[in-house]
C-alpha positions in Angstrom: -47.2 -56.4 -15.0 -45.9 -54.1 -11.6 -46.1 -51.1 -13.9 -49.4 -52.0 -15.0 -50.5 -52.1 -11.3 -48.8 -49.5 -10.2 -50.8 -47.2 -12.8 -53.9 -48.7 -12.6 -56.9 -46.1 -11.6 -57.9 -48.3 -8.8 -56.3 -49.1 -5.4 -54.9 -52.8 -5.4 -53.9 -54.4 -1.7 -53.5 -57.5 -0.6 -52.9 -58.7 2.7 -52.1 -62.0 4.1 -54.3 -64.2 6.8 -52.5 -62.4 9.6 -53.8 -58.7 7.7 -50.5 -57.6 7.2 -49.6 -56.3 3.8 -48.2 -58.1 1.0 -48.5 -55.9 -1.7 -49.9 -52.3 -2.5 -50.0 -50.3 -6.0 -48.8 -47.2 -6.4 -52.2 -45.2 -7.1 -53.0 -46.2 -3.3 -49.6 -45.1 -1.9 -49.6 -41.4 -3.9 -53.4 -41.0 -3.0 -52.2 -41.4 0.7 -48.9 -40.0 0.6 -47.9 -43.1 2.4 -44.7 -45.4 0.3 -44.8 -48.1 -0.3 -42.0 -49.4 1.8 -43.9 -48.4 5.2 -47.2 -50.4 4.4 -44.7 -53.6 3.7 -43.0 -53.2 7.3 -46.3 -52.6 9.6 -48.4 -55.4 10.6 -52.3 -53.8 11.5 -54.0 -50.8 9.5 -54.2 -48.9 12.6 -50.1 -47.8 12.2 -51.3 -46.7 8.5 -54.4 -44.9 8.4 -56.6 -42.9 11.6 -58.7 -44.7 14.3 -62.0 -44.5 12.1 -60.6 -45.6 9.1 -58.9 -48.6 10.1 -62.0 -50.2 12.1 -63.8 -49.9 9.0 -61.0 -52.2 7.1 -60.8 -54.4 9.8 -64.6 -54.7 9.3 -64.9 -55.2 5.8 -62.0 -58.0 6.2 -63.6 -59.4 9.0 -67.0 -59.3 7.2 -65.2 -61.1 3.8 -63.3 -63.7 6.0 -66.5 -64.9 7.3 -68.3 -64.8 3.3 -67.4 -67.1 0.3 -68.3 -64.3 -2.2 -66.6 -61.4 -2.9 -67.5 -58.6 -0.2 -68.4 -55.0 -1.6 -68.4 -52.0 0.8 -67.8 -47.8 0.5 -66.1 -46.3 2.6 -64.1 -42.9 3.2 -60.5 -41.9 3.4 -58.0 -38.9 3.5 -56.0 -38.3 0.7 -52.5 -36.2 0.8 -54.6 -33.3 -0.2 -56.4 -33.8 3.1 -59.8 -34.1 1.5 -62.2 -36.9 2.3 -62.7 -39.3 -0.8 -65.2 -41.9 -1.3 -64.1 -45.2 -2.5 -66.1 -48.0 -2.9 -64.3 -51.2 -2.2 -64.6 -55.0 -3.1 -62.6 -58.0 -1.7 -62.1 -61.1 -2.1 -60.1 -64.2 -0.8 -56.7 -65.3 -2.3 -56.1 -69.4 -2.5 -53.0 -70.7 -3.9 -52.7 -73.9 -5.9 -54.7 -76.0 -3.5 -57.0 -74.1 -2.7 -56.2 -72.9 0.3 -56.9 -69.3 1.4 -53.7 -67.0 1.8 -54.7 -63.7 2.3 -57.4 -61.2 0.6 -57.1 -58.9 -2.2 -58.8 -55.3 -1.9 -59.8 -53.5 -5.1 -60.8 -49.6 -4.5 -62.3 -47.0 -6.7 -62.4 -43.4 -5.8 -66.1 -42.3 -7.0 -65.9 -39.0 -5.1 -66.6 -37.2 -8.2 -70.1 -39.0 -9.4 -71.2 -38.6 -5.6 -70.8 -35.1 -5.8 -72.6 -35.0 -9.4 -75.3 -37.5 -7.5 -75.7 -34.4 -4.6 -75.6 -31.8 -6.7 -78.9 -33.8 -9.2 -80.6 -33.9 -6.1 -80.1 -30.7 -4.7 -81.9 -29.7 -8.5 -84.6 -32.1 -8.1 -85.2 -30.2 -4.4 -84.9 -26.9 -6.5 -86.8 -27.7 -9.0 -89.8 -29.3 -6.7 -89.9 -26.0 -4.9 -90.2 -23.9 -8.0 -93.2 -26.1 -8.9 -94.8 -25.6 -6.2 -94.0 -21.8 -6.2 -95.6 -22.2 -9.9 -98.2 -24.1 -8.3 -99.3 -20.9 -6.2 -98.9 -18.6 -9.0 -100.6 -20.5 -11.4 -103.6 -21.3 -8.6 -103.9 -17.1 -8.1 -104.4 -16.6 -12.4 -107.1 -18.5 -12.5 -108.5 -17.0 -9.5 -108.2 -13.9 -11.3 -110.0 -15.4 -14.2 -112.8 -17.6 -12.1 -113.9 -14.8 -9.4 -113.9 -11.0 -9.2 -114.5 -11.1 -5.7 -112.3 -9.5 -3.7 -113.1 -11.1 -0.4 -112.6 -14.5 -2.2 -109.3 -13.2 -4.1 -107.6 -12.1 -0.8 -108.6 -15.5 1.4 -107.2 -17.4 -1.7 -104.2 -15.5 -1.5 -103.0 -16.1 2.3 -104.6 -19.3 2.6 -102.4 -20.8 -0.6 -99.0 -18.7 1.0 -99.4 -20.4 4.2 -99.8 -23.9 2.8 -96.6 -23.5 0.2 -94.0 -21.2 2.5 -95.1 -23.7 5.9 -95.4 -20.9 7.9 -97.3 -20.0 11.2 -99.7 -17.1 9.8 -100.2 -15.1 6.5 -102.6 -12.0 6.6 -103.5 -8.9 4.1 -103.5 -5.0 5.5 -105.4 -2.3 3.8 -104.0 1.4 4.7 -107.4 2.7 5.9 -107.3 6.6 4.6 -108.6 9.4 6.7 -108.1 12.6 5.2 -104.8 13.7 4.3 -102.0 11.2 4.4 -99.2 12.4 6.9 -95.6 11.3 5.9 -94.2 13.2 8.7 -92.9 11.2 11.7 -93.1 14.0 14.1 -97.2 15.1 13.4 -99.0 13.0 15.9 -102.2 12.9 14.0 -102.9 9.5 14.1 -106.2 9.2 12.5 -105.1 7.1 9.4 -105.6 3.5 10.4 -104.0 -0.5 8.7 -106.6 -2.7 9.4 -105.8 -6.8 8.7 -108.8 -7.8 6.9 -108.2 -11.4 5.8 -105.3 -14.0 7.3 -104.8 -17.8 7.4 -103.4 -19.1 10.6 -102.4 -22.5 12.6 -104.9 -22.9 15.2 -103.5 -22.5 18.5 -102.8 -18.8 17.2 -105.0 -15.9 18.0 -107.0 -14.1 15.5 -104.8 -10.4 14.3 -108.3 -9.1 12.6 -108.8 -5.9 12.9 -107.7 -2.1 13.5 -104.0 -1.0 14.5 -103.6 3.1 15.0 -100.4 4.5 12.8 -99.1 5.1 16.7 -98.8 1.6 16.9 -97.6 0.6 14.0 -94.8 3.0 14.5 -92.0 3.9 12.1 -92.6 0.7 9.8 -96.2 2.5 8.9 -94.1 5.2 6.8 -92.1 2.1 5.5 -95.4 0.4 4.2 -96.6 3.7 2.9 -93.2 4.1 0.9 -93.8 0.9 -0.7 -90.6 -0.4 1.0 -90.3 -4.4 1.3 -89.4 -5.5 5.0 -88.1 -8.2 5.4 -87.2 -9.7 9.1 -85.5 -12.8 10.4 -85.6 -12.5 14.1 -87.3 -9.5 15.6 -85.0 -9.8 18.8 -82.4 -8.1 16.7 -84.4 -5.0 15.2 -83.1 -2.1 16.8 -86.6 0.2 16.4 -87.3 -0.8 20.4 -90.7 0.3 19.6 -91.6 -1.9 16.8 -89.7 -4.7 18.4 -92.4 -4.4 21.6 -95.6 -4.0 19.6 -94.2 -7.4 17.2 -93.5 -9.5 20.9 -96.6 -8.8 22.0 -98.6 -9.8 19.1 -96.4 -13.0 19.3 -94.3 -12.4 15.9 -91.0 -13.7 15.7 -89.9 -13.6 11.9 -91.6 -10.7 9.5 -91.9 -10.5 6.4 -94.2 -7.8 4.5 -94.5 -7.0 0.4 -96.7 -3.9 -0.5 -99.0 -3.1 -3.0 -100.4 0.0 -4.8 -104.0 -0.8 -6.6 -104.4 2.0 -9.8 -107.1 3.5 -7.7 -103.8 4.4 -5.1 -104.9 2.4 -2.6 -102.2 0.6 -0.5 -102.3 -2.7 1.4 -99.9 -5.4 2.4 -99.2 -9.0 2.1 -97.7 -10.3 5.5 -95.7 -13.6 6.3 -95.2 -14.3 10.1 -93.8 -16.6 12.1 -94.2 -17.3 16.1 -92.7 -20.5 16.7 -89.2 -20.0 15.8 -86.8 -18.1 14.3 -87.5 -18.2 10.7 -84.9 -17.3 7.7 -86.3 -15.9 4.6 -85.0 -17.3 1.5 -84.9 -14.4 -1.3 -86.6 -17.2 -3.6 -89.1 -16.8 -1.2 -89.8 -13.2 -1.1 -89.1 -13.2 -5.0 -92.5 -15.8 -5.0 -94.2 -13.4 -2.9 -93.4 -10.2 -5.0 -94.8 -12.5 -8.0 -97.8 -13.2 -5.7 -98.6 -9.3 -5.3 -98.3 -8.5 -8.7 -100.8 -11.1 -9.6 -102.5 -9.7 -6.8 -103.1 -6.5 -7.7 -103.7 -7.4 -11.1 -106.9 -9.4 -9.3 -107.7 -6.0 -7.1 -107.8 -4.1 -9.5 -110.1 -5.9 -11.5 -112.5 -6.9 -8.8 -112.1 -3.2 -8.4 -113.3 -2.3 -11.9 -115.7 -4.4 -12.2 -117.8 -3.3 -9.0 -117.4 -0.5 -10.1 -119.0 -1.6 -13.7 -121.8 -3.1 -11.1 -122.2 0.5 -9.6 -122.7 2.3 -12.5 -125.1 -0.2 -14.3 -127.5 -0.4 -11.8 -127.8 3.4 -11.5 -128.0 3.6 -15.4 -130.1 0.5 -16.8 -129.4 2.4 -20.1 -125.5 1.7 -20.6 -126.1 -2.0 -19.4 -124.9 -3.3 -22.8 -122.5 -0.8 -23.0 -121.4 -2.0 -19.4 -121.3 -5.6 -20.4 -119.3 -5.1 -23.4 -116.6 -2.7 -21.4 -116.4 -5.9 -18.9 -116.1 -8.6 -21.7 -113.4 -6.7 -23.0 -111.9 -6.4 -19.7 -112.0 -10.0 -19.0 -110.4 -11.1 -22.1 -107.7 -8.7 -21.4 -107.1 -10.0 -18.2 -107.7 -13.9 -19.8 -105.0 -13.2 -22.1 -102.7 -11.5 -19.6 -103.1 -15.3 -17.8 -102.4 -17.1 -20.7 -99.3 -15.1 -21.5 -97.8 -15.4 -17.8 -98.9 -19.5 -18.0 -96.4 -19.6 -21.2 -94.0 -16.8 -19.7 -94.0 -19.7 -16.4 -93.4 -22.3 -18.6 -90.9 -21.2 -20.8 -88.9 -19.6 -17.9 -89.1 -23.5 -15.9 -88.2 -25.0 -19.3 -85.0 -22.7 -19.4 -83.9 -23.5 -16.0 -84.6 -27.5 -16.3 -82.4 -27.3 -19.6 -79.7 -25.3 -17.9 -80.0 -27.7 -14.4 -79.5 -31.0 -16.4 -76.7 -30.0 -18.9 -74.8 -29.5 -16.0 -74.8 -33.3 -14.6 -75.3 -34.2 -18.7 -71.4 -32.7 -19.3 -70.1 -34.1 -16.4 -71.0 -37.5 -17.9 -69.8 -36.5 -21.2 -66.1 -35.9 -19.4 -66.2 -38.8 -17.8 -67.7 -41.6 -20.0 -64.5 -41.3 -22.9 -61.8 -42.1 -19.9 -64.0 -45.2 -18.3 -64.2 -46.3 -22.2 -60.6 -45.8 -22.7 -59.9 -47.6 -19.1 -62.4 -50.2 -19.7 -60.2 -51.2 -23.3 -57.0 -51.1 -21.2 -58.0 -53.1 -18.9 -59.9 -55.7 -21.4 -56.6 -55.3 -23.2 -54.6 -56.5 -20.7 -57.0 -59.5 -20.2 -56.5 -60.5 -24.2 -52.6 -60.3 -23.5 -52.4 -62.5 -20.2 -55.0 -64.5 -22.2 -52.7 -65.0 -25.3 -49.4 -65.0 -23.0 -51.1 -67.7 -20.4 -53.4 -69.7 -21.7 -53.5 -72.5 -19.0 -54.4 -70.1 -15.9 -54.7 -72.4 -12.5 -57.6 -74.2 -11.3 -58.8 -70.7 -9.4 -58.6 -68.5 -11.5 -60.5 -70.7 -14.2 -63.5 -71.2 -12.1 -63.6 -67.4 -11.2 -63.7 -67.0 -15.0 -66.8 -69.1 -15.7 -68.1 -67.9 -11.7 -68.1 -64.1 -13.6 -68.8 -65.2 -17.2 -65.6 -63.3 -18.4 -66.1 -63.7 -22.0 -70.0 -62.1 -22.1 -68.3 -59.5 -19.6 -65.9 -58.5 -22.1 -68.6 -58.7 -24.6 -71.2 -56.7 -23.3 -69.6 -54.2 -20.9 -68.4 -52.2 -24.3 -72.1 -52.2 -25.1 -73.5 -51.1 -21.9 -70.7 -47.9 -22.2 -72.2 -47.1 -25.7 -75.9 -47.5 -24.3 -74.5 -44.6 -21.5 -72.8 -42.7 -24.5 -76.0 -42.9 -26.8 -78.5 -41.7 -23.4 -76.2 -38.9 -23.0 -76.6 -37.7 -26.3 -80.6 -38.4 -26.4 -80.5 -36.0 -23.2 -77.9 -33.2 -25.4 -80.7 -33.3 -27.5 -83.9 -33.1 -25.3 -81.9 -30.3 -23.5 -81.4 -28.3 -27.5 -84.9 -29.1 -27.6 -86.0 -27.6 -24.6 -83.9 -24.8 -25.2 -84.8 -23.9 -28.5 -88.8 -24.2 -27.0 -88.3 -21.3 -24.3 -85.7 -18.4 -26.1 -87.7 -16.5 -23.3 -85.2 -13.4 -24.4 -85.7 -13.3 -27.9 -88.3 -10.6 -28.0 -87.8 -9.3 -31.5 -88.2 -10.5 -34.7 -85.2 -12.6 -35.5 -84.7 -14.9 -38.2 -85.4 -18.7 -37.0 -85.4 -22.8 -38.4 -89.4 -23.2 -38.6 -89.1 -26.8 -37.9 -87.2 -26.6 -34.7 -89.9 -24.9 -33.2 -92.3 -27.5 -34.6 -89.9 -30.6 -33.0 -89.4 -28.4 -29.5 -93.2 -28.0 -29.2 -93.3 -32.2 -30.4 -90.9 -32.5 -27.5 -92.8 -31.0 -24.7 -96.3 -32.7 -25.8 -94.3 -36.0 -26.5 -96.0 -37.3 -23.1 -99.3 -36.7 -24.6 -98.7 -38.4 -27.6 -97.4 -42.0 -26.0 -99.5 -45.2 -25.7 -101.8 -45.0 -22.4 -103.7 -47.1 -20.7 -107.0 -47.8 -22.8 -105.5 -45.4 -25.8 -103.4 -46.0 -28.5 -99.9 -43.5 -29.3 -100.8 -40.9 -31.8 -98.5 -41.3 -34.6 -97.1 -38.3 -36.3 -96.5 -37.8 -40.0 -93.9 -35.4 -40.9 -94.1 -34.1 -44.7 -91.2 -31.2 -44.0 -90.0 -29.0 -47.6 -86.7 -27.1 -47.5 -87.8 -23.9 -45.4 -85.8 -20.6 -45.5 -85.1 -19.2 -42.4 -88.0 -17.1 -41.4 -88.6 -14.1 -39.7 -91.0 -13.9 -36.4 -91.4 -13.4 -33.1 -89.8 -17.3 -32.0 -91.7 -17.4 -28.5 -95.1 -16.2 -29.8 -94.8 -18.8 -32.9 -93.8 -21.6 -30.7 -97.0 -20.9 -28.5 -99.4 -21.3 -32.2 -97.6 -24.3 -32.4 -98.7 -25.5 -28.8 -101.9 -24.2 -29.0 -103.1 -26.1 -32.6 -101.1 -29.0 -32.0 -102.1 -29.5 -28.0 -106.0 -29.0 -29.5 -105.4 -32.1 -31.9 -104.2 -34.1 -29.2 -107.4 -33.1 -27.3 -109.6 -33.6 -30.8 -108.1 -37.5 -31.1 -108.4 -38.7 -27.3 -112.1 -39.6 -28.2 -111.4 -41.3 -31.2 -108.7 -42.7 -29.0 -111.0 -43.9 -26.3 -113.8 -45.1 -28.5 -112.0 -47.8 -30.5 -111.8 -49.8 -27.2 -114.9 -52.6 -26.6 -116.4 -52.7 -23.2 -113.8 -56.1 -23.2 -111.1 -53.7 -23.2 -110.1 -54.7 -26.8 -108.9 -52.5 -29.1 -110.9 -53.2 -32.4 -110.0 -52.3 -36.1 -106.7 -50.6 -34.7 -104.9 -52.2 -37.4 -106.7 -50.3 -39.9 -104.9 -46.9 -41.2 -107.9 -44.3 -41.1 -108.6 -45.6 -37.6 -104.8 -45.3 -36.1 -105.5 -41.6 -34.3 -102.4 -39.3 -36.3 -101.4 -35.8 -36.5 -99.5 -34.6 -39.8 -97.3 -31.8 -40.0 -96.3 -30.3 -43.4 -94.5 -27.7 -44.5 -94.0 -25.9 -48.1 -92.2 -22.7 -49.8 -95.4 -20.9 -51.3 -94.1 -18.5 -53.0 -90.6 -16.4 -52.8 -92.4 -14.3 -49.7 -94.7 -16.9 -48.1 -94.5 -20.2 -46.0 -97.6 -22.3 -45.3 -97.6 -24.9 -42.4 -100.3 -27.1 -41.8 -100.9 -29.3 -39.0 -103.6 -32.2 -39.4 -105.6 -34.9 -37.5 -108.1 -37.6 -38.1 -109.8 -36.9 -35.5 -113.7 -36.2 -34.4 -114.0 -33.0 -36.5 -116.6 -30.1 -35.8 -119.5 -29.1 -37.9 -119.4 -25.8 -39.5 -121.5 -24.0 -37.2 -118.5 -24.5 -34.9 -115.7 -24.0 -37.4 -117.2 -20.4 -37.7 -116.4 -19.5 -33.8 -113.4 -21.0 -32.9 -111.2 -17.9 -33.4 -113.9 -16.3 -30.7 -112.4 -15.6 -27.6 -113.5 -17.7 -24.5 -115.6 -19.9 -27.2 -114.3 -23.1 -26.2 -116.3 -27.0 -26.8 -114.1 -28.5 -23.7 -116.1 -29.2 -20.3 -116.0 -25.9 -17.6 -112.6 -25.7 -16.2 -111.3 -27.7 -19.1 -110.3 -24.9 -21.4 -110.1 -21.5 -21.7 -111.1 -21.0 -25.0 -108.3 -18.4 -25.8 -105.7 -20.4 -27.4 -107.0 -20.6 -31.2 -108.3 -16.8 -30.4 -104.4 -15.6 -29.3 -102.9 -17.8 -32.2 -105.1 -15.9 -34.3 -103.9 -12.5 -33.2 -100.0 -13.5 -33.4 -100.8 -15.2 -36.7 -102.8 -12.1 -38.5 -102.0 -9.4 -36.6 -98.4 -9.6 -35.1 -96.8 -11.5 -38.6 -99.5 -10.2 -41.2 -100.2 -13.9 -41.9 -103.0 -16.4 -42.2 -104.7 -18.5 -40.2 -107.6 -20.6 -41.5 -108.9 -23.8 -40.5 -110.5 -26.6 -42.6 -112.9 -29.6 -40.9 -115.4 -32.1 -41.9 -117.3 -33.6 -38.8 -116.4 -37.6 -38.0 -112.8 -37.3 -40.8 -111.0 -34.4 -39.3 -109.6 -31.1 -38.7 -106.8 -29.2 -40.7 -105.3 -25.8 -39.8 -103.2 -23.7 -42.0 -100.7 -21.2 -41.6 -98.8 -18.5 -43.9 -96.5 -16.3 -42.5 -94.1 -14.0 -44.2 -90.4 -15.3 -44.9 -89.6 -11.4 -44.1 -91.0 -8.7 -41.8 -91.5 -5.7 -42.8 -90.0 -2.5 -41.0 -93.0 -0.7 -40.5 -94.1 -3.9 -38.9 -91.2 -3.8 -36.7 -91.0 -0.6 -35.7 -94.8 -0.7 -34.5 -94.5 -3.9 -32.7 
């Protein structure tokens, strides 16, 4: 039974009414470095462990001395390896045969390790909460690009949403005003050229930086700018360009930070952070948001710029005004499409990083779940053999048996380890999922399971699909034949996927919505044609060719409609709703990038069916072109 003790994974001490130790297992004395033969000969904690340490015993014996019920606490020590563990501790009070109270018995278990994994999940959950927001700001500035090609409007978007999301003290926009030709030469003092801020965002105790600043006073960072050079500035007190350090001070600029941009047209400008409080540092995520900020930026210049300049010329030529409006259509799909690409690019590249974030805490609980299972059968082990080897425990130990309910312990605590053990795996699995979804860096044609793309896409919608309030689940039927693997471009085929699926969800949420009475009862829901499902099937064609076709029973769409969906920007959804790309780009991968088929099938009030054929092989030439 001492050895038993002594190798336990837990601290065991017990200490009489006086608190001087009685006993002590050897886990505790080789965690400490302390023998056992010193904690037997000392009568207070304070001649065993530091000041802070031994208050907090005293404490938690105090605190159980004055308590009937066991008495949990956690508290910190320093092991031999002089690194601060956590332990979390439980006590209770030891009676002899008449019940009397002897002493107190103080379990400990180091959980150092799952408080680290605990930190560590939340300092992803901080990580991941910024890059949302970050996404947030990105995702805020394409549709801007796609809702307004107003410059004005663009560039107050821009600073106004940077201030709000970085929490800083002002945020403005500098064009390079031109004046002839530009001077790169430090020594000319023609000083003609000109950067005037033309839109900022600000706290309002700060004054207004609108306006013209001579190169003279810009100084040596107006070369910088000009050179397209990111400057970046944590405290201007330590810049050593006395100059530039002056002019900062007096406009009240602490911290700096600047990203450039060149439009096609070659004209420069600048985004610009500042601070004025304090001293503030710049996180490299955060100029890496910015430099995505000014790339969507001047993506939304230079189409503002374009299409003034589309403006321009129609009004001087009524003539070319169709001609006009069909170059600008063009150009707006373009730049529609270059959206909806960066929104799946987003998404794919946060749906990597989540999947790499949580298999890190996921494996630590894989490590760690097969030794608590193996403990947890020691230990109920050794209850079975005290059990079989002392069948008439005392009066105390009895009633702490039925106090605990030992048997349904022993019972169900092997159950709620495989409940941990069959979680774990569910998350293994979302994570494959998740994985499988983004392959962000598989670019080329590579040979891929056509139903894992189909269950990662199921995956990511599954939210969409559960029971809400008011709206029943939306079941899904899976009819899958034995596929080849099949040759495509995996990221651009997953986004068909979410695109036809994501539109069925959207097709069924009034069917959804209608079988509800104004009681809030859900009438006929019993019935099979009225239960709102999506069917996925799959089938082998032919020794080239798969077909996949994806199903609901939802509204439907009358032919007239049928006809346009491929169209880009036609769309049936309310204004802001959708974009009316996504059938149009599934279209283009479909035909165009995989020299496949896409048709699509409805009959208004039954339904809506889409099919797709794809080649099981791509050809080289299509390979080399793409």
């Amino acid at each position: 039974m001492r050895a038993i003790l002594d190798n336990a994974p837990i601290w065991i001490l017990m200490t009489d009414v006086n608190g001087k130790v009685q006993f002590v297992n050897n886990t505790l004395c080789e965690n400490l470095g302390i023998p056992e033969s010193r904690f037997l000969e000392v009568e207070q904690y304070h001649q065993l462990f530091p000041e802070k340490e031994a208050a907090n015993l005293h404490k938690s014996d105090a605190n159980c001395w004055e308590n009937n019920l066991p008495c949990h606490s956690e508290e910190t020590f320093t092991f031999i390896d002089t690194k601060q563990h956590n332990l979390k501790l439980i006590k209770v009070k030891i009676k002899d045969d008449d019940n009397e109270v002897i002493g107190l018995i103080s379990l400990g278990l180091d959980i150092t390790e799952s408080k680290q994994a605990e930190q560590k999940l939340q300092e992803s959950e901080a990580k991941f909460r910024q890059i949302a927001c970050h996404e947030e700001l990105l995702n805020h500035l394409a549709n801007q690009i796609r809702n307004s090609l107003d410059l004005d409007t663009i560039l107050n978007t821009t600073v106004h949403q940077v201030r709000t999301i970085l929490k800083i003290d002002r945020c403005h926009f500098i064009w390079h005003r031109f004046a002839g030709s530009t001077n790169l030469d430090e020594t000319n003092n023609n000083y003609l050229d000109s950067w005037e801020v033309v839109n900022e965002s600000k706290g309002e105790n700060f004054p207004s930086l609108l306006g013209k600043y001579t190169i003279e006073q810009v100084g040596s960072w107006a070369l910088r700018f000009l050179q397209l050079e990111i400057i970046r500035i944590d405290d201007i007190s330590l810049v050593d360009d006395r100059k530039m350090q002056h002019f900062m001070v007096a406009l009240g600029i602490i911290s700096f930070v600047s990203i450039p941009i060149q439009t096609q047209s070659g004209k420069i400008g600048v985004l610009v952070c500042t601070h004025h409080t304090s001293v503030r540092t710049w996180d490299d995520s955060e100029v890496k948001l910015l430099k995505g900020v000014t790339d969507q930026l001047a993506i939304a210049i230079d189409q503002a710029e374009l299409y003034n300049q589309s403006r321009e010329v129609a009004f001087q030529a009524r003539a070319q005004a169709q001609e006009l409006s069909d170059a600008l259509k063009k150009l707006q799909q373009a730049q529609a499409q270059l959206i909806q690409t960066e929104k799946m690019s987003s998404l794919g590249q946060m749906v990597a990083g989540i999947a790499h974030e949580i298999n890190n805490p996921i494996n630590f609980i894989f490590g760690n779940i097969i030794h608590v299972s193996q403990y947890t059968e020691d230990l109920l082990s050794l209850i079975h053999l005290y059990q079989q080897n002392y069948p008439d425990p005392p009066t105390v130990i009895q009633e702490e048996i039925e106090a605990i309910e030992l048997d349904f312990l022993i019972e169900d605590l092997p159950k709620i380890l495989n409940s941990i053990k069959v979680g774990a795996n569910r998350i293994a699995e979302i994570v494959l999922s998740l994985r499988n979804f983004s392959r962000l860096d598989e670019s080329e044609v590579k040979s891929v399971d056509i139903h894992e793309g189909i269950e990662s896409t199921l995956l990511i919608l599954q939210n969409k699909l559960k029971h809400k309030l008011q709206e029943k689940a939306i079941q899904i039927i899976k009819d899958y034949d034995d596929l080849p693997k099949v040759e495509c471009y995996v990221s651009q085929i997953n986004q068909v996927f979410m695109n036809i699926i994501s539109n069925a969800i959207d097709a069924l949420a009034e069917k959804r919505s209608q079988k509800f009475n104004s009681t809030g009862i859900n009438q006929n829901s019993d019935i099979p044609e009225n239960l709102p499902t999506i069917t996925i099937s799959t089938k082998v064609i032919s020794s080239q060719e798969v077909r996949i076709i994806i199903a609901d029973n939802g509204m439907g769409m009358t032919e007239t409609v049928r006809n346009k969906i491929f169209d880009p920007f036609f769309t049936t959804k309310p204004i802001g709703s959708g974009t009316g790309l996504g059938l149009s780009i599934s279209y283009q991968i479909i035909v165009e990038k995989h020299q496949g088929r896409l048709d699509c099938t409805s009959i208004a009030g039954q339904g809506t069916k889409f099919i797709i054929e794809i080649p099981i092989r791509q050809i080289i030439k299509q390979i080399t072109e793409l």
